[in-house]
N, C-alpha and C positions, 0 to 999 in steps of 0.2 A: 542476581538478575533484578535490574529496576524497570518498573513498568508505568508510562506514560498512559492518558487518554488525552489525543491529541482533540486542537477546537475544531471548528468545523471549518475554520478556514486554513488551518495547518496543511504547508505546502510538504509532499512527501520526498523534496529533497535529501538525499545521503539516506534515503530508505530503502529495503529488498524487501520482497513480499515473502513471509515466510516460506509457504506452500510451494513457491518456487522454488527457494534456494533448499529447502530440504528435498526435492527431489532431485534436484541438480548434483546436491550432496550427497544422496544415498541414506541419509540420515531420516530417523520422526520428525514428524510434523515436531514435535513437545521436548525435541533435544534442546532449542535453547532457555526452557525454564533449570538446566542445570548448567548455564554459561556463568561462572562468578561476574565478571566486568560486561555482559549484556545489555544492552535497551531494548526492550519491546515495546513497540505500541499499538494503539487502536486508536478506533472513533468513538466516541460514545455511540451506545444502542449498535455496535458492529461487533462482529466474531474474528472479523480478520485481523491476520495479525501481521505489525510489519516490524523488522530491525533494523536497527543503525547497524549501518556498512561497518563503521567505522569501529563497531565496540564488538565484532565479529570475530572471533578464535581465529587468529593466521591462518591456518590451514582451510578454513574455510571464508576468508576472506578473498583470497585469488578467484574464490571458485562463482563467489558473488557478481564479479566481472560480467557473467553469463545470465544474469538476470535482467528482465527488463526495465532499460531505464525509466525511472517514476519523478522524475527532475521536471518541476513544474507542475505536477498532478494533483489533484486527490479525488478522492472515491465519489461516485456520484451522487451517491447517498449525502454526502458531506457536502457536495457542491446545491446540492436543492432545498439541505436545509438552511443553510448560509444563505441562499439568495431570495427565499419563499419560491421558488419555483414548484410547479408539480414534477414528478419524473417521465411522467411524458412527455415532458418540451423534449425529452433528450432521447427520443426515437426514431429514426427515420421514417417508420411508415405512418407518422404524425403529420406529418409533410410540414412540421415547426423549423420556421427561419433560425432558429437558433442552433439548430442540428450539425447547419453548413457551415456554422462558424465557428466550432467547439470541435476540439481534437479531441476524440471521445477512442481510447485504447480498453480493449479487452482485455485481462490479465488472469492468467488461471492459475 
């Protein structure tokens, strides 16, 4: 298992969000620290953890299909460190013009 800490501008293309695909999967949260050919990464200062689709055990690489696409994204945490922003430009009841123009997805 090799493990990345992505910058803070690291787009999470070709990423699954773990938490996802292990429930999708049936599988622990911590089954991919025994994957031999794995990528895990993070953010720096984050706990979440995301994998490459693509260095994903077959059998559960179909099943990644089912995860939400992250193509184009990253965490918001990673997006306000990157920009100096505070994290409140990105709430709507901020009533911040930035709100309306940021595709801000939820991901559990």
């Amino acid at each position: 298992m090799q493990t990345l800490t992505l910058s803070s501008n690291h787009f999470l293309d070709n990423f699954v969000l773990n938490s996802e695909l292990s429930t999708i999967c049936g599988i622990s949260g911590n089954a991919y620290k025994y994957w031999k050919q794995g990528v895990a990464a993070r953010f720096e200062g984050s706990r979440t953890i995301f994998l490459q689709r693509l260095t994903l055990p077959e059998k559960y690489r179909k099943l990644s299909m089912q995860c939400t696409p992250l193509e184009g994204f990253v965490p918001a945490q990673a997006f306000c460190a990157f920009t100096g922003l505070a994290s409140s430009h990105l709430t709507k009841s901020n009533g911040s013009k930035l709100y309306e123009k940021l595709e801000i997805k939820t991901v559990c």
